[in-house]
C-alpha positions as CSV (number, residue, x, y, z in Angstrom):
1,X,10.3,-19.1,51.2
2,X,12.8,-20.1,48.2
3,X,14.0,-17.5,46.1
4,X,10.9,-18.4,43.2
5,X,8.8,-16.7,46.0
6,X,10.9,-14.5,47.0
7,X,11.5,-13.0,43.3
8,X,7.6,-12.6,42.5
9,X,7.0,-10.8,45.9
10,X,9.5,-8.4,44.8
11,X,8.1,-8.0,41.9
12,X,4.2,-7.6,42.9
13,X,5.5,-4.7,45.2
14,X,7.4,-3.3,42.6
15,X,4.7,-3.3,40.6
16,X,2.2,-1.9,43.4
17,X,4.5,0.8,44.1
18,X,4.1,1.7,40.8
19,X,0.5,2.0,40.6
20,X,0.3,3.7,43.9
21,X,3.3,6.1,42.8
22,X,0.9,6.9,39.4
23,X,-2.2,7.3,41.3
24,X,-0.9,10.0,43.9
25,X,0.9,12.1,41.3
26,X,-2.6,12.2,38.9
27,X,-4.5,12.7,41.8
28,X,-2.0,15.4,42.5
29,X,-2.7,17.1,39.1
30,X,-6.1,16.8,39.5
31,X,-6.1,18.9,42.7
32,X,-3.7,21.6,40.8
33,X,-6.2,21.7,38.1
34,X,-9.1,21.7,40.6
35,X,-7.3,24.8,42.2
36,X,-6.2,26.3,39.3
37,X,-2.8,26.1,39.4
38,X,-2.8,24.9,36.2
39,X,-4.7,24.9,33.0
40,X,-7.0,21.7,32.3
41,X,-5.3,21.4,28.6
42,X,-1.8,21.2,30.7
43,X,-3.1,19.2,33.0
44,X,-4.8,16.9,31.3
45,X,-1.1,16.4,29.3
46,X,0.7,15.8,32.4
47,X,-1.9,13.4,33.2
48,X,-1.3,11.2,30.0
49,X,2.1,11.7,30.2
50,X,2.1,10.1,34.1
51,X,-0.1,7.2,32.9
52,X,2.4,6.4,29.9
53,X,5.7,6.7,32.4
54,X,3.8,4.2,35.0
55,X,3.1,1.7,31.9
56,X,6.2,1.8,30.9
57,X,7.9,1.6,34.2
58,X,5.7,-1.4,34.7
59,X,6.8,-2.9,31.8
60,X,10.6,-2.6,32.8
61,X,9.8,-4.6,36.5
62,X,7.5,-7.0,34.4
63,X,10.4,-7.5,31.9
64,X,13.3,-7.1,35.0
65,X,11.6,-10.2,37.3
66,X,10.3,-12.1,34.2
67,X,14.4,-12.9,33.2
68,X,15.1,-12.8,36.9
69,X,12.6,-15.9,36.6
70,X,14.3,-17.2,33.6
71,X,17.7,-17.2,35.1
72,X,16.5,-19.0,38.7
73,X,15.0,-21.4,36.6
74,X,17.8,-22.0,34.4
75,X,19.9,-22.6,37.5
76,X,17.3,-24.6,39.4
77,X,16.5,-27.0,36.6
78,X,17.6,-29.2,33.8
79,X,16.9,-28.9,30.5
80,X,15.6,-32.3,28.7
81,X,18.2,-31.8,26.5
82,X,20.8,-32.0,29.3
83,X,19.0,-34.7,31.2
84,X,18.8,-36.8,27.9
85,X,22.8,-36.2,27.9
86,X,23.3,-37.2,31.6
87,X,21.3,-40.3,31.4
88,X,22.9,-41.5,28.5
89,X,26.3,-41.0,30.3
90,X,25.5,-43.0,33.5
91,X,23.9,-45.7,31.6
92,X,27.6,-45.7,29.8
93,X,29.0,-45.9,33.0
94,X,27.0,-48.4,34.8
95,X,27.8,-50.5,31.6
96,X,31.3,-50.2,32.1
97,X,31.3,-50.8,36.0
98,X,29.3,-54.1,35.2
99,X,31.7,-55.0,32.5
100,X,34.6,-54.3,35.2
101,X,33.0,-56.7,37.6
């Protein structure tokens, strides 16, 4: 498994964690409602306000592996910009090695 994998895996259960997380604790206010432990107007507010802390919690893991991704890839591969600059460099030096023989 290289560390491409190994970076979305972590992310994916990151993400499920999250959704699982969400789904207990509204499932939780739903039985304190149920029970009446609290108001349906209350908890139908902490209920939107779990939903909108999962979103956005899943937007920071989405956002965190997404430049994790970036960064492996900047230090996996080479930009054509560079490549462009490298091959012009060796073709300079196998210029100058043939000149030299």
């Amino acid at each position: 498994m290289d560390e491409f994998d190994k970076a979305r895996d972590l992310g994916l259960i990151g993400l499920g964690l999250l959704a699982v997380s969400t789904s207990k604790l509204v499932s939780k206010v739903d039985d304190m409602i149920a029970k009446n432990q609290v108001n349906k107007k209350e908890g139908e507010k902490m209920i939107k306000m779990l939903k909108q802390e999962g979103f956005d919690r899943r937007r920071e893991v989405e956002n965190l592996v997404k430049n994790e991704l970036k960064d492996f890839y900047k230090s996996v591969f080479v930009s054509k910009k560079d490549f462009e600059n490298i091959k012009k460099r060796l073709l300079k030096l196998e210029k100058n090695l043939k000149k030299k023989k």
